[in-house]
Gaussian input, Z-matrix of N, CA and C with variables (Angstrom, degrees):
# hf/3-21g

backbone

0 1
 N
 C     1     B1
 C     2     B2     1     A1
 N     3     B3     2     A2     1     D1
 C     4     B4     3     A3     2     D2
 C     5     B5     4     A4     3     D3
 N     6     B6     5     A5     4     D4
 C     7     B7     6     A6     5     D5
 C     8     B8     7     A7     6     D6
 N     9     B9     8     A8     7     D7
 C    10    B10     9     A9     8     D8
 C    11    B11    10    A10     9     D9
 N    12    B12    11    A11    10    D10
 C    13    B13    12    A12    11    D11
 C    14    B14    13    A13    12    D12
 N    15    B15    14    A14    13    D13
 C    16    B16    15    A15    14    D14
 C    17    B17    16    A16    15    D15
 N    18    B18    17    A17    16    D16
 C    19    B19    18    A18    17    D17
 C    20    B20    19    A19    18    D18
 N    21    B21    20    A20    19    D19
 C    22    B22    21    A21    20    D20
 C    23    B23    22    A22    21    D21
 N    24    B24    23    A23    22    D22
 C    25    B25    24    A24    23    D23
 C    26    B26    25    A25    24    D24
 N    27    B27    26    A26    25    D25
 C    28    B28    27    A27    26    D26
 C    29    B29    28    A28    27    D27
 N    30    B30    29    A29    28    D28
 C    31    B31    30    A30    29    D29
 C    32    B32    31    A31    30    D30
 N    33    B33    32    A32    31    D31
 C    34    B34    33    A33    32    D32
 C    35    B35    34    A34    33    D33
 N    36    B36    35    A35    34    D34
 C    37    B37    36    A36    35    D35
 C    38    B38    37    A37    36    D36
 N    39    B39    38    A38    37    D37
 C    40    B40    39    A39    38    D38
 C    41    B41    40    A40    39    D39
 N    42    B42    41    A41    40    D40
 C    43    B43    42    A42    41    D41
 C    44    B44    43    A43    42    D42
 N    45    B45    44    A44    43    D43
 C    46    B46    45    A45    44    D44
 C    47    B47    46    A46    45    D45
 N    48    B48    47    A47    46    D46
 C    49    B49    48    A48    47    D47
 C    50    B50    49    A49    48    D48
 N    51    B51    50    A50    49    D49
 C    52    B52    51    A51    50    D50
 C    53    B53    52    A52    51    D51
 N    54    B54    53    A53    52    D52
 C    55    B55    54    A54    53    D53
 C    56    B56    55    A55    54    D54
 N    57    B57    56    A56    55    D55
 C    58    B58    57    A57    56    D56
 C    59    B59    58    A58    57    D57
 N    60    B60    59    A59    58    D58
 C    61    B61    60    A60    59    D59
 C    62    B62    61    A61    60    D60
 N    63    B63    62    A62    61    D61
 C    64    B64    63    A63    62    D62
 C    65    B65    64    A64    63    D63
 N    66    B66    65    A65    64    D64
 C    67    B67    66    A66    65    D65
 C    68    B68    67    A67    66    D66
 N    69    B69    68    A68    67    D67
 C    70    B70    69    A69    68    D68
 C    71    B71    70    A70    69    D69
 N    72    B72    71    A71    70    D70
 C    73    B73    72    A72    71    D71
 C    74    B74    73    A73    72    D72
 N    75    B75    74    A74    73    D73
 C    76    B76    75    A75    74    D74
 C    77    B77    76    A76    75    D75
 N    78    B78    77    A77    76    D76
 C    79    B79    78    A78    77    D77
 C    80    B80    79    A79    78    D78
 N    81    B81    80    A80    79    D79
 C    82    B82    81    A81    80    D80
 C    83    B83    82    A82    81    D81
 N    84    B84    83    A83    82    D82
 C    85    B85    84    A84    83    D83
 C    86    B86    85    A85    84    D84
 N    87    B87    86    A86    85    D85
 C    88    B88    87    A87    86    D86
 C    89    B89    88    A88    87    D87
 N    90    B90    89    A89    88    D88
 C    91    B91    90    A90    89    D89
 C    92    B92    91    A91    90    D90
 N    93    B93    92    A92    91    D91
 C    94    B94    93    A93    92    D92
 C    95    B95    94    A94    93    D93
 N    96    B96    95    A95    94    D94
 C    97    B97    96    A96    95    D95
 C    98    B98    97    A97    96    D96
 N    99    B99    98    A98    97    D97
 C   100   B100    99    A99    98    D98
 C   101   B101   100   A100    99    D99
 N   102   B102   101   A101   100   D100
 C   103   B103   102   A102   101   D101
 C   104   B104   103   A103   102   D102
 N   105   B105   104   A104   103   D103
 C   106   B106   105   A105   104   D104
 C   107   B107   106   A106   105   D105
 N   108   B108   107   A107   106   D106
 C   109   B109   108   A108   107   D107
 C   110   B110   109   A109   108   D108
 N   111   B111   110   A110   109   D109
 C   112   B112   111   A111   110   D110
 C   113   B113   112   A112   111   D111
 N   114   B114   113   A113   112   D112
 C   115   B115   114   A114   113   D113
 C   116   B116   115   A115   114   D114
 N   117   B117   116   A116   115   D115
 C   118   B118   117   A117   116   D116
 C   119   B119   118   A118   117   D117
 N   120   B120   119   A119   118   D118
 C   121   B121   120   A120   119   D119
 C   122   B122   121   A121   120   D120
 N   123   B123   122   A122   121   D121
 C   124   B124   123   A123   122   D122
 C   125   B125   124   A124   123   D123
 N   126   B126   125   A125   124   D124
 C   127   B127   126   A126   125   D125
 C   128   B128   127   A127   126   D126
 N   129   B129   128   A128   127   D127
 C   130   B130   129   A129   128   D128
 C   131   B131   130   A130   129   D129
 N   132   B132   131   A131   130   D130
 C   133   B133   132   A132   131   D131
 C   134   B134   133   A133   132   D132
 N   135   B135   134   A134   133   D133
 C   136   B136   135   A135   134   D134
 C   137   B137   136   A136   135   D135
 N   138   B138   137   A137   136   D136
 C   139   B139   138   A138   137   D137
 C   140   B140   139   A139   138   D138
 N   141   B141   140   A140   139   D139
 C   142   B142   141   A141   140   D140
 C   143   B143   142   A142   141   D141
 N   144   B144   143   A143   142   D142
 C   145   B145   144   A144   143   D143
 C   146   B146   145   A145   144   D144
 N   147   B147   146   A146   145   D145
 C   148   B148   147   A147   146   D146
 C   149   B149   148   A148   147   D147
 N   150   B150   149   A149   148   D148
 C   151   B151   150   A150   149   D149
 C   152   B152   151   A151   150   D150
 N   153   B153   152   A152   151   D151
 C   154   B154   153   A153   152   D152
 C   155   B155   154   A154   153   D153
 N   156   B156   155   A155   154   D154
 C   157   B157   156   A156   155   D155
 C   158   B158   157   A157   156   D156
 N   159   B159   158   A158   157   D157
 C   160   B160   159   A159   158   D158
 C   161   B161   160   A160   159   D159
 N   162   B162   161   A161   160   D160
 C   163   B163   162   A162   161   D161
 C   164   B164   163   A163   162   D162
 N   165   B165   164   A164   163   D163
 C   166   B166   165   A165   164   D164
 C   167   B167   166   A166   165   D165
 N   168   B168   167   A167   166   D166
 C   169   B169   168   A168   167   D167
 C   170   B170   169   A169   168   D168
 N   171   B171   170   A170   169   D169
 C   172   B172   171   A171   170   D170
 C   173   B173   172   A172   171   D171
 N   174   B174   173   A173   172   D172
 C   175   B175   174   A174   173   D173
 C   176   B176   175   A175   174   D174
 N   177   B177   176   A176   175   D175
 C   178   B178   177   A177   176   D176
 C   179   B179   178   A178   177   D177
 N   180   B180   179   A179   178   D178
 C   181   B181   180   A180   179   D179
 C   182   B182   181   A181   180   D180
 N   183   B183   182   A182   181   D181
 C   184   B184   183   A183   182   D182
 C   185   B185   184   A184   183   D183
 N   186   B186   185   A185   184   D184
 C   187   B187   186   A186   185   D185
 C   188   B188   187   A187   186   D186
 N   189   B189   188   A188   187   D187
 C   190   B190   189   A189   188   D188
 C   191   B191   190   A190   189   D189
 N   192   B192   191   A191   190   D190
 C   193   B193   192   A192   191   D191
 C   194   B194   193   A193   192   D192
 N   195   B195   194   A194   193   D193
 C   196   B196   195   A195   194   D194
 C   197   B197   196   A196   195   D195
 N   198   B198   197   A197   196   D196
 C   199   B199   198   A198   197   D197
 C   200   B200   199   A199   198   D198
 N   201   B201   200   A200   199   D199
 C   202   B202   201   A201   200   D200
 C   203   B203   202   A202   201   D201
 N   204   B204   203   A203   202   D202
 C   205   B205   204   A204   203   D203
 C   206   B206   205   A205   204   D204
 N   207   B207   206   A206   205   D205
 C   208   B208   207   A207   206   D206
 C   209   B209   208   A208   207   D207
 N   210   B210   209   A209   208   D208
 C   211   B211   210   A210   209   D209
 C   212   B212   211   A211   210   D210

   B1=1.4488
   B2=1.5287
   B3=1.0716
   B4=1.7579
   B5=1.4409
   B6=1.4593
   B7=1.9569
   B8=1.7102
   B9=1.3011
   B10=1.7203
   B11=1.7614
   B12=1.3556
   B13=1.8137
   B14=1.5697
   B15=1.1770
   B16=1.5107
   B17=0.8902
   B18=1.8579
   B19=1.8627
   B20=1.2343
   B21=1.3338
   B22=1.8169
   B23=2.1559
   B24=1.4190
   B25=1.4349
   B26=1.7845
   B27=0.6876
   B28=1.8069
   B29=1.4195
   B30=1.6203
   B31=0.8300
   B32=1.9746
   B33=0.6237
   B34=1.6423
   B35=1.5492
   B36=2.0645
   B37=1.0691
   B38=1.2787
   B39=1.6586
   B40=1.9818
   B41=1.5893
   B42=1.9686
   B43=1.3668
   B44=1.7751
   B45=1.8032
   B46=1.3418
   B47=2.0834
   B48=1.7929
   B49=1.5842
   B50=1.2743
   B51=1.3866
   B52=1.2877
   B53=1.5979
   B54=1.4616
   B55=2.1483
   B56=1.0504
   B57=1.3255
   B58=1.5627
   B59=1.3375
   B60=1.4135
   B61=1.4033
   B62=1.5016
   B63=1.6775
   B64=1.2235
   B65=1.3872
   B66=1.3127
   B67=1.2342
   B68=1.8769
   B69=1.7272
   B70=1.8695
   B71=1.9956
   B72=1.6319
   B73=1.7163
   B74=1.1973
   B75=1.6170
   B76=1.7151
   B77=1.4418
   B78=1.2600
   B79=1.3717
   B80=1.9458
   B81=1.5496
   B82=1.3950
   B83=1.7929
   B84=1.2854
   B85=1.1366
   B86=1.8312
   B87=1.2993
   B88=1.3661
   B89=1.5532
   B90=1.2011
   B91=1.1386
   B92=1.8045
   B93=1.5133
   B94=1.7476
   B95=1.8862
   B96=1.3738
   B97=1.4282
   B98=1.2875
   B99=1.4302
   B100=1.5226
   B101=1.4907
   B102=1.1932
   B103=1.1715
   B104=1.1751
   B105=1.6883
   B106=1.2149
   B107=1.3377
   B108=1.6371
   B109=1.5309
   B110=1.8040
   B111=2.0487
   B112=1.7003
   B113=1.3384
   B114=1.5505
   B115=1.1930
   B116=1.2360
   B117=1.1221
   B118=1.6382
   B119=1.4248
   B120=1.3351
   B121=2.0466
   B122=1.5193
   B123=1.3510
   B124=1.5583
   B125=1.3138
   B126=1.6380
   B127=1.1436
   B128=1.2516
   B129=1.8684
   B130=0.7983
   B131=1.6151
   B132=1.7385
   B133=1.2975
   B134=1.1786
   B135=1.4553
   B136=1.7365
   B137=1.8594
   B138=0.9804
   B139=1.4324
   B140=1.4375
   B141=1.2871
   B142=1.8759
   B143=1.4779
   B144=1.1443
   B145=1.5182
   B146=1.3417
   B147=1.8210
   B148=0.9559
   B149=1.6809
   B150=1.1543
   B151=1.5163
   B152=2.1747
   B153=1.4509
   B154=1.5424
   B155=0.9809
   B156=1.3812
   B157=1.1723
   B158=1.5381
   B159=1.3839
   B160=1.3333
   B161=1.4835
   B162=2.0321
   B163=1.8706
   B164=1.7136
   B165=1.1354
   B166=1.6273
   B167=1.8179
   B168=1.2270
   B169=1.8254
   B170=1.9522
   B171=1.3423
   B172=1.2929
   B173=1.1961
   B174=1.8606
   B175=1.5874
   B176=1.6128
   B177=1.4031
   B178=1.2830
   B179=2.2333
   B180=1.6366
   B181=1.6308
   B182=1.8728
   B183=1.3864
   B184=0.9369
   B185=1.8617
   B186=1.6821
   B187=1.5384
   B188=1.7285
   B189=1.5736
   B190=1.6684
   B191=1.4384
   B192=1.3804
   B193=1.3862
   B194=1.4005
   B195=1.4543
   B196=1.8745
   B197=1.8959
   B198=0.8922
   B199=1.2513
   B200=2.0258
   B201=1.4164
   B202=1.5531
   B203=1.7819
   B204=1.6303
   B205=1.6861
   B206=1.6694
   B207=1.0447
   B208=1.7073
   B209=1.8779
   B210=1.4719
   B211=1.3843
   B212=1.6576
   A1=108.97
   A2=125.15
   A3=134.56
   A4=117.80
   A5=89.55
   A6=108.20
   A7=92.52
   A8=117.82
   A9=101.91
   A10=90.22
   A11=88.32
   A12=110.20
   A13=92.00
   A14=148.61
   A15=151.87
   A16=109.13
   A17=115.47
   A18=140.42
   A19=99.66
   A20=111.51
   A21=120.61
   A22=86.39
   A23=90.05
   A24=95.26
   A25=109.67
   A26=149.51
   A27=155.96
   A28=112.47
   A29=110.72
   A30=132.25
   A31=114.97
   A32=171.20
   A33=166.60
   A34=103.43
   A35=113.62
   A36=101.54
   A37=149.78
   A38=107.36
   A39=97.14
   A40=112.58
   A41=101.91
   A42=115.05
   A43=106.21
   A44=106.62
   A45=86.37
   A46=84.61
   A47=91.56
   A48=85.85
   A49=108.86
   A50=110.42
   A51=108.80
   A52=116.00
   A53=91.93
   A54=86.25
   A55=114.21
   A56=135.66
   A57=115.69
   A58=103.64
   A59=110.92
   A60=131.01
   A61=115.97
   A62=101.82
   A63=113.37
   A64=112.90
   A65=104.60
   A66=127.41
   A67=128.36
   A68=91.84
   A69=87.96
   A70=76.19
   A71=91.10
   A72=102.47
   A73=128.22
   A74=121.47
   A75=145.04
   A76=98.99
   A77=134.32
   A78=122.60
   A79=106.41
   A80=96.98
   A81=101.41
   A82=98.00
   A83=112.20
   A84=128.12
   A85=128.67
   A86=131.60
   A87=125.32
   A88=91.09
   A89=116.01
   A90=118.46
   A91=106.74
   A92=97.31
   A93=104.36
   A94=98.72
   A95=119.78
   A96=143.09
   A97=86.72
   A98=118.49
   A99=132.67
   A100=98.05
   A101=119.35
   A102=130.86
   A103=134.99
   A104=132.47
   A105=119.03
   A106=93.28
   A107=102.64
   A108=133.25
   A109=129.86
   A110=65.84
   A111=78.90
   A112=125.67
   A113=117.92
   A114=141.28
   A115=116.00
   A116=147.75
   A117=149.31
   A118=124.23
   A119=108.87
   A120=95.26
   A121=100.27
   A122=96.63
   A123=118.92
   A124=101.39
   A125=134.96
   A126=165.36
   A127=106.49
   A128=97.28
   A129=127.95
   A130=106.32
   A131=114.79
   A132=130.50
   A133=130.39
   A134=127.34
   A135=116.52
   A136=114.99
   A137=96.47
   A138=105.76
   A139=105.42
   A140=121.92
   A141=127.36
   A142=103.64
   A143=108.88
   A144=107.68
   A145=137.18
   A146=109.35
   A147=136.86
   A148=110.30
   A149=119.53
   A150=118.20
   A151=83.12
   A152=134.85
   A153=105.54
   A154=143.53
   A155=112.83
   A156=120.52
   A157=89.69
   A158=110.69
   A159=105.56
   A160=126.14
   A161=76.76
   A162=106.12
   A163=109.11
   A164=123.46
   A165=144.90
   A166=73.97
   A167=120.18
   A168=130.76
   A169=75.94
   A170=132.55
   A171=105.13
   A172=113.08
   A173=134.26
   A174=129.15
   A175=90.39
   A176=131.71
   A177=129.09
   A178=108.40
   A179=87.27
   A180=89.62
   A181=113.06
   A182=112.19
   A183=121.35
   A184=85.31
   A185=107.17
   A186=113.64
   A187=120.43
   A188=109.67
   A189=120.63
   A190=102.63
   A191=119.87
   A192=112.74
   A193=116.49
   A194=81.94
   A195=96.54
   A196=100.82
   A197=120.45
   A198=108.22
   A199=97.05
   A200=97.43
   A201=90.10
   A202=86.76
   A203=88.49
   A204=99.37
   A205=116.90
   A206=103.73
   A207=101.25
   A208=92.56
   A209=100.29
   A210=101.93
   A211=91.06
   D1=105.63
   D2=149.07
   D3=-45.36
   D4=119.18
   D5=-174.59
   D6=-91.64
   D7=132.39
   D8=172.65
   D9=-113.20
   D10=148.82
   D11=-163.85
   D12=-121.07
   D13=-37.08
   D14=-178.23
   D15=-157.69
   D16=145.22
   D17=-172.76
   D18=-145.53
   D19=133.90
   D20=175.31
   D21=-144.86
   D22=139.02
   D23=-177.00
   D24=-120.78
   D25=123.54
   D26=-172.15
   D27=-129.93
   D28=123.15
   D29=179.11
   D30=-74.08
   D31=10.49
   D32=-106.02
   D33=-112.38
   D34=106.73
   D35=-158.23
   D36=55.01
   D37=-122.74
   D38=179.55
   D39=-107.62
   D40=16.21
   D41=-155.19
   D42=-120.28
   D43=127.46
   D44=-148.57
   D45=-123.61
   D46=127.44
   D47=-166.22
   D48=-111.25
   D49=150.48
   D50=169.95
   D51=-135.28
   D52=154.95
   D53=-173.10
   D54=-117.72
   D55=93.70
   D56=-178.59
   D57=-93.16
   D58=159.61
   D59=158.84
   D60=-124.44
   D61=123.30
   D62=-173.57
   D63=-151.96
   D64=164.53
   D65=169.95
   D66=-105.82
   D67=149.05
   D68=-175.60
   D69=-144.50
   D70=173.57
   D71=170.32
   D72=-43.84
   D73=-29.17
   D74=173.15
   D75=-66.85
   D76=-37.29
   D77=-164.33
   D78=147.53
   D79=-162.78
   D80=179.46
   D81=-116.52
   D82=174.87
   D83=-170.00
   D84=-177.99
   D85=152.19
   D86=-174.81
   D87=-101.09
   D88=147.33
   D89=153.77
   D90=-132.58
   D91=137.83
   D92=-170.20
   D93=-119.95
   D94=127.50
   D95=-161.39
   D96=-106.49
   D97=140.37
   D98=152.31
   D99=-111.74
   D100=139.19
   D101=152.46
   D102=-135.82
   D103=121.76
   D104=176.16
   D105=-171.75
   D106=153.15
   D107=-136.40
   D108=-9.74
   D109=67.33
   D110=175.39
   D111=100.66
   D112=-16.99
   D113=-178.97
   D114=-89.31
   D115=156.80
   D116=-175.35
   D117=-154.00
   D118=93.22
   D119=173.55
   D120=-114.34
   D121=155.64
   D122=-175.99
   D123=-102.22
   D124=179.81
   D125=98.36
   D126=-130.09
   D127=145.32
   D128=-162.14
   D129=-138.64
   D130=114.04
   D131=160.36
   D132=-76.88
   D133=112.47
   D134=153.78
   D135=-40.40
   D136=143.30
   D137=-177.67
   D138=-77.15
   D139=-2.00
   D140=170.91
   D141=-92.90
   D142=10.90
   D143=161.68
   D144=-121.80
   D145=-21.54
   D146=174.22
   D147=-29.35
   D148=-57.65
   D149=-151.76
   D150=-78.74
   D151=-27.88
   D152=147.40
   D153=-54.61
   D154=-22.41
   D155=-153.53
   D156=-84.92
   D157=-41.48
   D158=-167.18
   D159=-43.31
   D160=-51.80
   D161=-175.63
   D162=-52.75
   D163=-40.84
   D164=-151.78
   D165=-66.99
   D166=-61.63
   D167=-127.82
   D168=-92.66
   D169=-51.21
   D170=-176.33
   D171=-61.10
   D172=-38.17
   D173=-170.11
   D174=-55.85
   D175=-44.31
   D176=-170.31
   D177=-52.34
   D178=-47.92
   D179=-172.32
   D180=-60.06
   D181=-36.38
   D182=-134.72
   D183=-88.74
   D184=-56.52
   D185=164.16
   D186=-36.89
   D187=-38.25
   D188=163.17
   D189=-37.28
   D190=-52.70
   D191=-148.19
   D192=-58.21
   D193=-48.46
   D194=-167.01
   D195=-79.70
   D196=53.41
   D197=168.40
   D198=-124.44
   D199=-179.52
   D200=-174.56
   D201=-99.01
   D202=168.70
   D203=175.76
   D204=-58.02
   D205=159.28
   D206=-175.64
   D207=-100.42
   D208=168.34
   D209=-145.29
   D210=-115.53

């Protein structure tokens, strides 16, 4: 059974996300939901990875910047 400890929900477009962080007997972990029209995929992080995951997703934000606007 999964204990959930924190939920943040984001709308982006037609795509509706949610992040939980939780815990089971194995440990803790994020798990991030896509959902949209009706459809649902998961991934799911160990929380011993989190602080990459983070780093990985800002080189991603930061590379966003410098690109030109999409058209």
């Amino acid at each position: 059974m999964d204990t959930r400890l924190q939920s943040h929900s984001i709308m982006v477009e037609r795509k509706h996300l949610t992040f939980d962080l939780k815990e089971n007997s194995r440990g803790r972990f994020l798990r991030i939901i896509e959902e949209v029209s009706g459809r649902r995929n998961a991934i799911i992080i160990p929380l011993t990875g989190i602080d990459d995951f983070r780093d990985v997703l800002n080189e991603v934000i930061k590379f966003s910047k410098t690109l030109s606007p999409e058209v």
